[in-house]
C-alpha positions as CSV (number, residue, x, y, z in Angstrom):
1,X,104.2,18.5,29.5
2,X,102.7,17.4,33.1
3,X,106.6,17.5,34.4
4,X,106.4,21.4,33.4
5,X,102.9,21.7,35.0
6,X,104.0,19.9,38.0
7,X,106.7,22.3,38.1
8,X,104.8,25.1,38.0
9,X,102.4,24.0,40.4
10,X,105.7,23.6,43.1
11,X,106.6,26.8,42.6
12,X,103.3,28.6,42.7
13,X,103.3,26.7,46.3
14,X,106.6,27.8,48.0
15,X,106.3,31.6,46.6
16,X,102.3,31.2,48.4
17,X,103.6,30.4,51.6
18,X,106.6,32.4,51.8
19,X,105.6,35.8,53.7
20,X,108.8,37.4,53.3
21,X,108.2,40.7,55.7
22,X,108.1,37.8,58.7
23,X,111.4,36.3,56.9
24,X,113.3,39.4,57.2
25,X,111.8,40.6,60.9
26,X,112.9,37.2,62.6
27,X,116.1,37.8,60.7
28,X,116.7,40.8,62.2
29,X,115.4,40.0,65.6
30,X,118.0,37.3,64.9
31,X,121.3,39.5,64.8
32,X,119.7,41.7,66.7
33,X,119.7,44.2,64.4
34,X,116.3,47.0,64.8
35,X,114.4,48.9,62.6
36,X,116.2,52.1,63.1
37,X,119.8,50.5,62.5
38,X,118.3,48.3,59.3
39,X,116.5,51.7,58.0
40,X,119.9,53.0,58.1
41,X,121.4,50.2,56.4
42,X,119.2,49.8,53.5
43,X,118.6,54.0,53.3
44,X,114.9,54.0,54.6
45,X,113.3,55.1,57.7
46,X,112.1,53.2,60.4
47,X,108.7,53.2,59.3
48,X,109.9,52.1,56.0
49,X,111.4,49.2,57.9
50,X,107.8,48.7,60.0
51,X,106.3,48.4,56.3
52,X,108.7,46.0,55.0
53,X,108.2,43.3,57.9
54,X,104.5,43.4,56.8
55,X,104.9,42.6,53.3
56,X,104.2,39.6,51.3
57,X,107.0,40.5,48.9
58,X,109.5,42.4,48.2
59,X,110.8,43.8,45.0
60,X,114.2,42.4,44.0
61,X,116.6,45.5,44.5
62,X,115.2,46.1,47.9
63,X,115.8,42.5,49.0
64,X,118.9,42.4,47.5
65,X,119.7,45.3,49.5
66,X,118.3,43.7,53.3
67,X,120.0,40.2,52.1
68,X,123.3,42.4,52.4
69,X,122.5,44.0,55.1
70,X,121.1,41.0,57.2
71,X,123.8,39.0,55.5
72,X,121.1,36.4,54.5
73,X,120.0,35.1,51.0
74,X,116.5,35.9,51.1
75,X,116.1,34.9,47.5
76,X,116.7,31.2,48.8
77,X,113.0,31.1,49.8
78,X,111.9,31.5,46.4
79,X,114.9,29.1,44.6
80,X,113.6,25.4,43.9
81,X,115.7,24.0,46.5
82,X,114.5,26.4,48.9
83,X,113.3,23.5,50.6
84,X,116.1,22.8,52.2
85,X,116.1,26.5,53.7
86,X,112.4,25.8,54.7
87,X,113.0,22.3,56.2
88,X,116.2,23.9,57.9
89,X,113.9,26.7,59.5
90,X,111.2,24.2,60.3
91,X,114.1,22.3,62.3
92,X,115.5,25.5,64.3
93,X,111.7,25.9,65.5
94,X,110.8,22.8,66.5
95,X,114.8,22.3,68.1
96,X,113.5,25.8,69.8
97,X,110.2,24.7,71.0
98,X,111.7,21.2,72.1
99,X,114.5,22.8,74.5
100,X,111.9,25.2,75.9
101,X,109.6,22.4,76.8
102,X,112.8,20.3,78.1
103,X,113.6,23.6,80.4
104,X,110.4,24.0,82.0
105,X,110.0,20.1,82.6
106,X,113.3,20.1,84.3
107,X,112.2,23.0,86.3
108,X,108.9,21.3,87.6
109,X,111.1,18.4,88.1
110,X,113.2,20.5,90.6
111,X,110.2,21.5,92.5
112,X,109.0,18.3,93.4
């Protein structure tokens, strides 16, 4: 009984946090792939696409459709070990921030 309530209470959680609109638009921004060519991809319009990247969720056909398209499981947010994808994200952004803050230290180091 509390293992199923515990499980249920970890689920509830990663579904809450996931926002995936902002999943699928750094996606795209990530193969460089815009809202005119994904509208095309998935059969929608542009402004389809705008709507999409500001959704909370998406209903399973449709993401089904962008995973294909962005040649991404989305669904992996939502699976229980879709901690892994979100400790994997987490990773790439902080590895991100890190080299950015490595660049511009170097390049105050080059001015002194």
């Amino acid at each position: 009984m509390l293992t199923q309530h515990l499980k249920k209470l970890y689920d509830n959680s990663i579904t809450s946090r996931v926002h995936i609109g902002e999943k699928i638009k750094l996606r795209a921004k990530e193969v460089r792939i815009g809202p005119t060519e994904l509208g095309k991809m998935i059969n929608t319009s542009k402004q389809n696409v705008f709507g999409i990247y500001k959704r909370k969720t998406v209903d399973t056909e449709l993401l089904s459709n962008i995973s294909k398209a962005l040649d991404f499981d989305f669904f992996s947010y939502y699976a229980p070990h879709s901690n892994v994808s979100i400790v994997k994200e987490q990773a790439a952004h902080y590895k991100t921030k890190f080299n950015a803050a490595l660049t511009n230290q170097n390049k105050n180091c080059k001015r002194n």
